[in-house]
C-alpha positions as a Markdown table, in Angstrom:
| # | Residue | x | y | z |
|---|---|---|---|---|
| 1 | Unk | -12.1 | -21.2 | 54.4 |
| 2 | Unk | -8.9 | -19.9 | 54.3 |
| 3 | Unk | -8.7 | -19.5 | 50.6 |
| 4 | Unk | -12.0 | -17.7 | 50.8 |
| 5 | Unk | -11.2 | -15.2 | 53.2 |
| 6 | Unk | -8.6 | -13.2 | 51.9 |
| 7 | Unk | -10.8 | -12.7 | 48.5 |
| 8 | Unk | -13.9 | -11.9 | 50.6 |
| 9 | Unk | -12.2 | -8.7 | 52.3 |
| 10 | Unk | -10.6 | -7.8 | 48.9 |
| 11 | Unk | -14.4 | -7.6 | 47.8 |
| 12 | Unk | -15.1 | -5.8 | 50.8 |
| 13 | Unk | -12.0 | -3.3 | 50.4 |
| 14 | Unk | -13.2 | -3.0 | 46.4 |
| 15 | Unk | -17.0 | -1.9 | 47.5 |
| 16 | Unk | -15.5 | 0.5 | 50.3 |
| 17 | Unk | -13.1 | 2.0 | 47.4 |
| 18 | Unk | -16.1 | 2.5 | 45.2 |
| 19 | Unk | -18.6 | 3.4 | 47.2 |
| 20 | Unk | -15.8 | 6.4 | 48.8 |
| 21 | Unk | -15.3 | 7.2 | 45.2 |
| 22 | Unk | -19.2 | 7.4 | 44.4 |
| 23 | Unk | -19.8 | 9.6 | 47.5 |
| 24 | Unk | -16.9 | 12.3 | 47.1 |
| 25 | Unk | -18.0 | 13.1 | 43.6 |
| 26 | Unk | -21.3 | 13.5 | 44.4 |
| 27 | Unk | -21.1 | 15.5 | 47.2 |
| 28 | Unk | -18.5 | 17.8 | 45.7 |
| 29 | Unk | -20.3 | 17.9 | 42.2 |
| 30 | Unk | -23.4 | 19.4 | 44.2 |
| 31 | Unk | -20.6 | 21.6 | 46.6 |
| 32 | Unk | -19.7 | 23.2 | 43.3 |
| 33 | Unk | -23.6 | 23.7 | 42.4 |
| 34 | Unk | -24.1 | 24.9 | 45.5 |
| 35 | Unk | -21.6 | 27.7 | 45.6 |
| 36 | Unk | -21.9 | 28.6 | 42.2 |
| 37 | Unk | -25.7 | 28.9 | 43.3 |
| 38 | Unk | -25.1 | 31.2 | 46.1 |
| 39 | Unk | -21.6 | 33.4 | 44.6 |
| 40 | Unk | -24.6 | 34.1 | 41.8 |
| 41 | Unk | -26.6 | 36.1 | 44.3 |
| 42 | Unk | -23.7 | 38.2 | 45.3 |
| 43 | Unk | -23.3 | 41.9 | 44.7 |
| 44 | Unk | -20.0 | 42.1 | 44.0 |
| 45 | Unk | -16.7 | 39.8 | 42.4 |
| 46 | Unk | -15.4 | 40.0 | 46.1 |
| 47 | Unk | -18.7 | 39.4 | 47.7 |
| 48 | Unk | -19.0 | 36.0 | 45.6 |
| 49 | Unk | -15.5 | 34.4 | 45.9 |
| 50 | Unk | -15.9 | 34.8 | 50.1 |
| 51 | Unk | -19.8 | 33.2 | 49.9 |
| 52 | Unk | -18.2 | 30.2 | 47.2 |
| 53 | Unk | -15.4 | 29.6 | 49.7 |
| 54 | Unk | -17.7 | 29.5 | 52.7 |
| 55 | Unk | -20.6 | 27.3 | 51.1 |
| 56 | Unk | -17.9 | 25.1 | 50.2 |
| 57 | Unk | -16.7 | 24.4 | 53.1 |
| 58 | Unk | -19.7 | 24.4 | 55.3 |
| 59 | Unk | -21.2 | 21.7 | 52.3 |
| 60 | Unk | -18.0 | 19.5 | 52.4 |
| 61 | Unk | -18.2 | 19.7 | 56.7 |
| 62 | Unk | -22.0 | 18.9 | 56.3 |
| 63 | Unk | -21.9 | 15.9 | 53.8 |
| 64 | Unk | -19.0 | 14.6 | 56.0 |
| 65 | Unk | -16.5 | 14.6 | 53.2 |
| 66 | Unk | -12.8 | 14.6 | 54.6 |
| 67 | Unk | -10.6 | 16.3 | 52.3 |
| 68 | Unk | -6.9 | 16.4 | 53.0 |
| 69 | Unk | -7.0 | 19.6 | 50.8 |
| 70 | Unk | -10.0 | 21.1 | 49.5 |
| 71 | Unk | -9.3 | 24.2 | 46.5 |
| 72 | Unk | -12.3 | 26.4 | 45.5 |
| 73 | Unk | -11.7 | 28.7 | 42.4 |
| 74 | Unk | -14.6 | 30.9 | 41.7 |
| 75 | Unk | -15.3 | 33.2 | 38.8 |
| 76 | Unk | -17.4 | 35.7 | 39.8 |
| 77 | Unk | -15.9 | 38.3 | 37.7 |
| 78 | Unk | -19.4 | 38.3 | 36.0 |
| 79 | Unk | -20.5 | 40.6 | 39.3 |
| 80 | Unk | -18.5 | 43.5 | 37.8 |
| 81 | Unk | -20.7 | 44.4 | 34.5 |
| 82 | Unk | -23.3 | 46.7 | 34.4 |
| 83 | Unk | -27.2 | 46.0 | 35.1 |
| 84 | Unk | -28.3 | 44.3 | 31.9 |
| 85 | Unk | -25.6 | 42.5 | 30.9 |
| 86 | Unk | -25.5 | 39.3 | 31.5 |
| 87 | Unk | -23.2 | 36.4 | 32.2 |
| 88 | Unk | -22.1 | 33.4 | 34.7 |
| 89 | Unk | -20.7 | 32.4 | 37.8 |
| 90 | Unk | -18.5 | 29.5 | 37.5 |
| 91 | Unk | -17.1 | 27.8 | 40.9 |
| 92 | Unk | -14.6 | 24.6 | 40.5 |
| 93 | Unk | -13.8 | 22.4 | 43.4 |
| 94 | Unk | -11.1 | 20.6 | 44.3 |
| 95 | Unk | -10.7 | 17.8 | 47.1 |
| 96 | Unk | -8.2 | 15.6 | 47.7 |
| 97 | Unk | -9.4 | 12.2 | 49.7 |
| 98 | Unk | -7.4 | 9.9 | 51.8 |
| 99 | Unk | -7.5 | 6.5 | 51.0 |
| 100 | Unk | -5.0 | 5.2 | 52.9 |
| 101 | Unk | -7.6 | 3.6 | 55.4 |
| 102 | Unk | -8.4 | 0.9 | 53.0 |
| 103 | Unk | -6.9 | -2.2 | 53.1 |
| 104 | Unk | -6.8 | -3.1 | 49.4 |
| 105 | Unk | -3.9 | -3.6 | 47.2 |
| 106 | Unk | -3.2 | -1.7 | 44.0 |
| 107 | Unk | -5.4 | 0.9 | 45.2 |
| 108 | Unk | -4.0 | 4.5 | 45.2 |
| 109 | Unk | -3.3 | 6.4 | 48.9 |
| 110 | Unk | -5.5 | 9.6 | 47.8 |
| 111 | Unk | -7.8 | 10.5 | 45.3 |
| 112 | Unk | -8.6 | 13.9 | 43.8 |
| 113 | Unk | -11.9 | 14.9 | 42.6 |
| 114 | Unk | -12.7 | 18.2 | 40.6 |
| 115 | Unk | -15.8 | 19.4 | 39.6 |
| 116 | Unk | -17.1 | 22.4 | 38.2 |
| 117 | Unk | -20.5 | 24.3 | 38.5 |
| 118 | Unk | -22.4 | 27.6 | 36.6 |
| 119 | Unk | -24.7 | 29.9 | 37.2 |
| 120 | Unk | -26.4 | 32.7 | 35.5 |
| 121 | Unk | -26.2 | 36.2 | 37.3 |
| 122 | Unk | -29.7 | 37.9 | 37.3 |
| 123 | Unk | -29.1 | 40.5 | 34.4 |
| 124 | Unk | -31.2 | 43.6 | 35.9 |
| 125 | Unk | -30.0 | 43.1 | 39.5 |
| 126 | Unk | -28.4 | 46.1 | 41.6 |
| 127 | Unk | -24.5 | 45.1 | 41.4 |
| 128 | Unk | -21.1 | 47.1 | 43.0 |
| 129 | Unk | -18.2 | 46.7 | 41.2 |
């Protein structure tokens, strides 16, 4: 038993790892879709970067994802052209995860996650630059 033990919480510690992994990405790969989703709808470059930033955050707050540091850099500059051009809106996220809690050795003390999301603008929607 007391071979066993010390290899059954290294398992444990393993699944915890992965499954902490599994769940940041997730979350902030559909943060990212989310605020891209929303900046889309703005009417202005300004407009879009504030709604990204707070759709972010209220995303990462609502999925319970702690980030030590969490980076949004949206590109709403898309906003600016003229009714009937078109183009995207592309938000990237960045979070940076504690993993310190987890007993398991080898395993790094934070883990950063980045993902990045698009959206097309509506081409004949009212816009201010």
């Amino acid at each position: 038993m007391a071979l066993l033990a010390p290899l059954v919480l290294m398992m444990v510690g393993l699944f915890a790892f992965g499954y902490r992994l599994w769940a940041t990405r997730a979350a902030v790969e559909s943060t990212a879709g989310a605020a891209a989703r929303a900046a889309s709808l703005a009417s202005s470059p300004h407009s879009g970067e504030t709604v990204a930033r707070d759709v972010v955050l209220a995303n990462l707050a609502t999925l319970g994802i702690d980030c030590e540091s969490a980076q949004v850099s949206p590109d709403t500059s898309a906003l600016s052209r003229p009714a009937g051009q078109t183009g995207n809106v592309r938000v990237t996220v960045t979070c940076v995860v504690s993993m310190r809690d987890l007993v398991l050795p080898g395993a790094p003390g934070r883990i950063t996650v980045t993902r990045s999301a698009s959206e097309p603008i509506d081409t004949f929607r009212a816009r201010q630059p």
